[in-house]
C-alpha positions as CSV (number, residue, x, y, z in Angstrom):
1,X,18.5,0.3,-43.0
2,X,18.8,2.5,-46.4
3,X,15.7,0.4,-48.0
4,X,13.6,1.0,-45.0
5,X,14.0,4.5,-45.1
6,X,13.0,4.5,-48.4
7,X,9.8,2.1,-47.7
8,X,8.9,4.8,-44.9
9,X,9.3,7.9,-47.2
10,X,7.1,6.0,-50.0
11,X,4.4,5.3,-47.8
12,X,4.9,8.7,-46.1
13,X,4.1,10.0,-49.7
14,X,0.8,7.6,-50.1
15,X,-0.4,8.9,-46.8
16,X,-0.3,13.0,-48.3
17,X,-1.3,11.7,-51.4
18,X,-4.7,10.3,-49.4
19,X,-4.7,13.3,-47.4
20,X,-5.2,16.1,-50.0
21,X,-7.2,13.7,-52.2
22,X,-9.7,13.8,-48.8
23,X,-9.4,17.8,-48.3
24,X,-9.9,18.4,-52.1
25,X,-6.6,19.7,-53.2
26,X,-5.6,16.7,-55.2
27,X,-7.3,17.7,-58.5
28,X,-9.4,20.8,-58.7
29,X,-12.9,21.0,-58.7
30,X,-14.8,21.8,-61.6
31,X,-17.6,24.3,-61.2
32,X,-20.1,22.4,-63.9
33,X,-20.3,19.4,-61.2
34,X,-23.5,18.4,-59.3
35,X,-22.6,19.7,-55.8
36,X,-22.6,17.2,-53.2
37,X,-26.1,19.3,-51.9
38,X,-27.6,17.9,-54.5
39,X,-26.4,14.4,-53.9
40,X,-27.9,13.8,-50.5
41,X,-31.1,15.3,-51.3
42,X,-31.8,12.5,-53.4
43,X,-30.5,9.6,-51.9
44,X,-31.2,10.3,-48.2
45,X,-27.6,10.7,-46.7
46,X,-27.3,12.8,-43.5
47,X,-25.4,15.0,-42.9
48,X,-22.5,14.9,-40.5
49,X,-22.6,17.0,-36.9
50,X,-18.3,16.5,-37.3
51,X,-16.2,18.0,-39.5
52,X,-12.6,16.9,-38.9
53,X,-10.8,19.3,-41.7
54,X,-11.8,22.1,-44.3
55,X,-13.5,20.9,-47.7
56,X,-14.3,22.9,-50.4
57,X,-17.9,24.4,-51.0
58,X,-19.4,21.6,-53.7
59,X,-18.5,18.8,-51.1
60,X,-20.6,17.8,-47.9
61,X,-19.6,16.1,-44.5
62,X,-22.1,12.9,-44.3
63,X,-22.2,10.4,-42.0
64,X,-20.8,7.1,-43.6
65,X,-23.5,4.3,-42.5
66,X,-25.9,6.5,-44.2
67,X,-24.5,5.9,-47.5
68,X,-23.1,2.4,-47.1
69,X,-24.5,-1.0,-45.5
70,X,-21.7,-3.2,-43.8
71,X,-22.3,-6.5,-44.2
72,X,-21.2,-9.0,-41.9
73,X,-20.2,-12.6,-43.3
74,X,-21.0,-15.7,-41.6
75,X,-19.2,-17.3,-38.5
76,X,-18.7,-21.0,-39.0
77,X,-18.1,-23.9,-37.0
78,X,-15.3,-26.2,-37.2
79,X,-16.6,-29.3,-38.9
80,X,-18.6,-26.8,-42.0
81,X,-15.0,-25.8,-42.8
82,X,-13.9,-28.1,-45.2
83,X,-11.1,-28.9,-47.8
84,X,-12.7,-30.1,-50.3
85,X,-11.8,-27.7,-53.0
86,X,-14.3,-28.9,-55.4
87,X,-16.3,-26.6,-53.2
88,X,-17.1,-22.7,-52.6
89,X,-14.0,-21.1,-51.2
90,X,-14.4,-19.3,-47.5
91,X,-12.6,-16.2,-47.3
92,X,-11.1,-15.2,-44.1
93,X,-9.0,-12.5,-43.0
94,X,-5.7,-13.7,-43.3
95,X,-6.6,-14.5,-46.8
96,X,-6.4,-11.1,-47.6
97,X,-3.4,-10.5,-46.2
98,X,-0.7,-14.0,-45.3
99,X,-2.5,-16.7,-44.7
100,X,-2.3,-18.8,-48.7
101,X,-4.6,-21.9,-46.7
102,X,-8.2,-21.9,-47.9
103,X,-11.2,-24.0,-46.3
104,X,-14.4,-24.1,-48.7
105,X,-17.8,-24.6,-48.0
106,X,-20.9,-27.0,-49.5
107,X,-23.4,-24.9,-47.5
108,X,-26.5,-22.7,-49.7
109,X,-26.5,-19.0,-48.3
110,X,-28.7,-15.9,-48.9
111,X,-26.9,-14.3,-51.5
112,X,-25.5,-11.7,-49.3
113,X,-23.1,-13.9,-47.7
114,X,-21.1,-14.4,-50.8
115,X,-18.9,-11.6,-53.1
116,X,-17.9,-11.7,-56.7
117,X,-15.0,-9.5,-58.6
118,X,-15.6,-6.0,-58.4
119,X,-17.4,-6.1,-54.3
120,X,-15.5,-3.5,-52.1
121,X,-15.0,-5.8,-48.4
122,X,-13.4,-4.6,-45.4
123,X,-11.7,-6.8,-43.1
124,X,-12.4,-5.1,-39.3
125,X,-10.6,-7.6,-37.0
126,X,-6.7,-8.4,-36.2
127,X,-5.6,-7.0,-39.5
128,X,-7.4,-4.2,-41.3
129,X,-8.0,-2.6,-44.7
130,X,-10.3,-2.3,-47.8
131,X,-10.4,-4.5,-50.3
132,X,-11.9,-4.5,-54.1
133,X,-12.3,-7.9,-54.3
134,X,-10.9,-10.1,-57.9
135,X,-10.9,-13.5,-56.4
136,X,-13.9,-15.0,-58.1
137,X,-17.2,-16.1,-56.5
138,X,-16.4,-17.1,-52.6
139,X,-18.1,-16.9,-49.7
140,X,-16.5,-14.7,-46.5
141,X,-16.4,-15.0,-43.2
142,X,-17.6,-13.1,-40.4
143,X,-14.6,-10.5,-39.8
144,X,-15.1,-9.4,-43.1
145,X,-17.8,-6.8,-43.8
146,X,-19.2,-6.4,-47.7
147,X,-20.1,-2.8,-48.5
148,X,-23.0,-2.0,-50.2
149,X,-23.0,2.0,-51.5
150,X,-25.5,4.7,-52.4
151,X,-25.3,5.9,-55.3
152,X,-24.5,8.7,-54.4
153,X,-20.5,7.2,-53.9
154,X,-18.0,6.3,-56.2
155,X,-16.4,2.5,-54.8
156,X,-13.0,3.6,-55.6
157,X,-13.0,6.8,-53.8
158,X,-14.3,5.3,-51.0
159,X,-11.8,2.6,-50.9
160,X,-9.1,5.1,-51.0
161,X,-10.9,6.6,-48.0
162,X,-10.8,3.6,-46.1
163,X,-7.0,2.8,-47.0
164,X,-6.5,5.6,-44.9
165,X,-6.4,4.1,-41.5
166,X,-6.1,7.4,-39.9
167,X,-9.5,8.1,-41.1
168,X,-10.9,4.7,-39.9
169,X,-8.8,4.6,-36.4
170,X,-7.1,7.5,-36.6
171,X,-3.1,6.2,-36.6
172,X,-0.9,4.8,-38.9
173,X,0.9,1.7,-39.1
174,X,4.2,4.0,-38.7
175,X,3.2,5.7,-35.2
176,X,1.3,2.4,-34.0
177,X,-2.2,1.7,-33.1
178,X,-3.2,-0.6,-30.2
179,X,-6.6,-1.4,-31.4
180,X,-7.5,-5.3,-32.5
181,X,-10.5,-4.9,-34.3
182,X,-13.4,-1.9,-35.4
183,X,-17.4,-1.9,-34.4
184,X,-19.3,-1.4,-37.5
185,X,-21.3,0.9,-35.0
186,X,-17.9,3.0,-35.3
187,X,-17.3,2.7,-38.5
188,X,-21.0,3.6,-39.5
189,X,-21.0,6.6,-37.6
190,X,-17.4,7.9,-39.5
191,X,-17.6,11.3,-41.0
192,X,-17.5,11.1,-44.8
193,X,-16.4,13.8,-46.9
194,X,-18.6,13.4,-49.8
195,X,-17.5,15.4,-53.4
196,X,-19.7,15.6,-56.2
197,X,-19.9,12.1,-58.0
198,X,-17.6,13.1,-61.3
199,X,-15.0,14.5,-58.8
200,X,-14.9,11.5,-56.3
201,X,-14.0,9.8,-59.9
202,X,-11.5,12.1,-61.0
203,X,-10.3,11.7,-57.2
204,X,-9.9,8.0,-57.6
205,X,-8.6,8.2,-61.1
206,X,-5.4,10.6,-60.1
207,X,-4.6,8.6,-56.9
208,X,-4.4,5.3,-58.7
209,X,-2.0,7.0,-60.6
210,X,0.0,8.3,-58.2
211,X,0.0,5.2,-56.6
212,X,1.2,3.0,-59.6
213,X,4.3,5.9,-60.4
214,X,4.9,5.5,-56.7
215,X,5.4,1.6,-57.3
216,X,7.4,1.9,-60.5
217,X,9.8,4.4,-58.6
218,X,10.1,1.7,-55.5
219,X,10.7,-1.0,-58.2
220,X,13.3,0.7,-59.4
221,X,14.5,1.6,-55.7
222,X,14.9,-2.1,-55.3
223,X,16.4,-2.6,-58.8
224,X,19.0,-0.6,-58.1
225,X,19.7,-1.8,-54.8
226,X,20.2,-5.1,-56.0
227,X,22.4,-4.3,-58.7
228,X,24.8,-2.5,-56.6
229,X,25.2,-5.3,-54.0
230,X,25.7,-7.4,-57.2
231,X,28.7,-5.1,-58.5
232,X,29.8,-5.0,-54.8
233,X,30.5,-8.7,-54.7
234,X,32.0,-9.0,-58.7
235,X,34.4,-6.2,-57.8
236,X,35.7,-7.8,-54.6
237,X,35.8,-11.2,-57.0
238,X,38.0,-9.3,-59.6
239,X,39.8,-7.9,-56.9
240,X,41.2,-11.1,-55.5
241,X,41.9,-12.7,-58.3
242,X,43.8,-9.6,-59.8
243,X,41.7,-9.2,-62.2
244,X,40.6,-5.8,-61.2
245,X,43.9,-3.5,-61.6
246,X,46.6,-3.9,-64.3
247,X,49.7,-5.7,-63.0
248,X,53.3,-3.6,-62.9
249,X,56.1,-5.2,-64.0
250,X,58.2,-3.2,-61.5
251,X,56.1,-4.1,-58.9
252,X,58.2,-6.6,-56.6
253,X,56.9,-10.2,-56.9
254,X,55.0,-12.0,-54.2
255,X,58.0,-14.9,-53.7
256,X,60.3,-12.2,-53.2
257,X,58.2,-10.5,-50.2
258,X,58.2,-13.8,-48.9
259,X,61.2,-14.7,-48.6
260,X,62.2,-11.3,-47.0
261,X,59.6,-12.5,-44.3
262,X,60.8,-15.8,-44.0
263,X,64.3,-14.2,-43.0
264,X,62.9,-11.9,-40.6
265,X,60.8,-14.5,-39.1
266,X,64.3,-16.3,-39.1
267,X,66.2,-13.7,-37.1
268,X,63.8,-12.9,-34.7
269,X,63.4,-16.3,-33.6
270,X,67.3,-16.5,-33.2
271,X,66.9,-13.7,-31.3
272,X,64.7,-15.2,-29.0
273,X,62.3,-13.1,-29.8
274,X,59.4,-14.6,-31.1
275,X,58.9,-18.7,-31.0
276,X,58.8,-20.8,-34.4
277,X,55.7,-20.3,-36.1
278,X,54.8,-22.5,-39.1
279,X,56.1,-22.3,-42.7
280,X,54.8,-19.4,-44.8
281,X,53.7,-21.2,-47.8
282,X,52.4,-20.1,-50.9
């Protein structure tokens, strides 16, 4: 119960650690930046009618499918799902998250059915989330969109946007969400609050820290943890084999408590008042 209450507050500190990055109190702004103004007037983003929180001047509420093209994957019939693994690995959703059984593929696709190291994906059905993809060359599937950004965004700021599930769906894993997949119509349509360029990089930068302290402190969490289970079980070892407190010389020995227990026993079944029981043995 004690490590998921320590899972809960670390994930409890990702989520504010998203939040301020998103409302532009993680790392201050720098006055020497391109504001985001600048930003849309040259690669055509529109603006957003929505504006779910305060930002700070420089930045700009746009709407998402302005700036980024989600690209569906292919659906695929049973018999082009094949095991030869000679072949192009398919990637499907539960790749990404539990499922360690690939299928591959001989089939020749337009280019934009397939993603390399380095694509940012998004799987939108039964389990959700961004990806930056480090799997090697594979092709992947249709519940899988590949995002294909503007300029005008940094891919690593807008993952950590998208880790966000309340800012895809609006709830957390930890308060529970009854939704099973997302419309890219939806998704496109998400207001985006877009910094300048050098600051959604600076953004990234400080979360991915964060992030990676966050990890080292849970490591440790766990380290800890396991060592204490593992003293735990060595004490109650020493313990029972009197290893774990010096013995007294004074103390009265074990034979001796025996047989005053073996006489007791003796008299109270003379006395009728307790039946035979079994030897006490050593």
């Amino acid at each position: 119960m004690k490590t998921n209450t320590l899972d809960f507050d670390a994930q409890a500190l990702r989520e504010k650690i998203l939040d301020l990055a998103m409302r532009g109190k993680l790392v201050p702004q720098d006055p020497n930046d391109e504001p985001a103004s600048e930003l849309m007037k040259n690669n055509d983003l529109k603006s957003s009618d929505e504006k779910p929180h305060d930002i700070p001047d420089s930045w700009e509420w746009v709407v998402l499918g302005s700036g980024v093209k989600f690209i569906n994957g292919r659906a695929y019939k049973k018999v082009e799902l094949l095991e030869d693994n000679s072949l192009t690995p398919v990637l499907r959703v539960g790749n990404l998250f539990t499922n360690s059984s690939w299928y591959y593929s001989n089939l020749n696709l337009d280019s934009d059915k397939y993603i390399d190291n380095g694509d940012l994906i998004y799987a939108w059905s039964a389990s959700f989330g961004p990806r930056i993809w480090d799997g090697g060359h594979v092709i992947y599937h249709y519940h899988i969109w590949k995002l294909i950004l503007d300029q005008a965004i940094d891919k690593n700021y807008l993952y950590y946007f998208l880790l966000d599930k309340r800012n895809v769906i609006g709830e957390t894993d930890l308060h529970g969400s009854t939704m099973k997949h997302i419309t890219k119509t939806n998704i496109e349509h998400l207001s985006f609050p877009l910094p300048p360029l050098s600051e959604q990089s600076r953004i990234a930068a400080k979360i991915a820290q964060l992030f990676a302290l966050l990890r080292k402190v849970e490591s440790s969490i766990q380290q800890y943890a396991n060592l204490k289970d593992l003293l735990k079980s060595k004490l109650l070892d020493l313990a029972m084999r009197g290893k774990l407190v010096d013995q007294d010389p004074n103390d009265e020995p074990a034979n001796v408590l025996l047989d005053k227990i073996k006489a007791e026993k003796d008299q109270l079944v003379k006395e009728k008042k307790i039946k035979s029981l079994p030897e006490i043995t050593d």
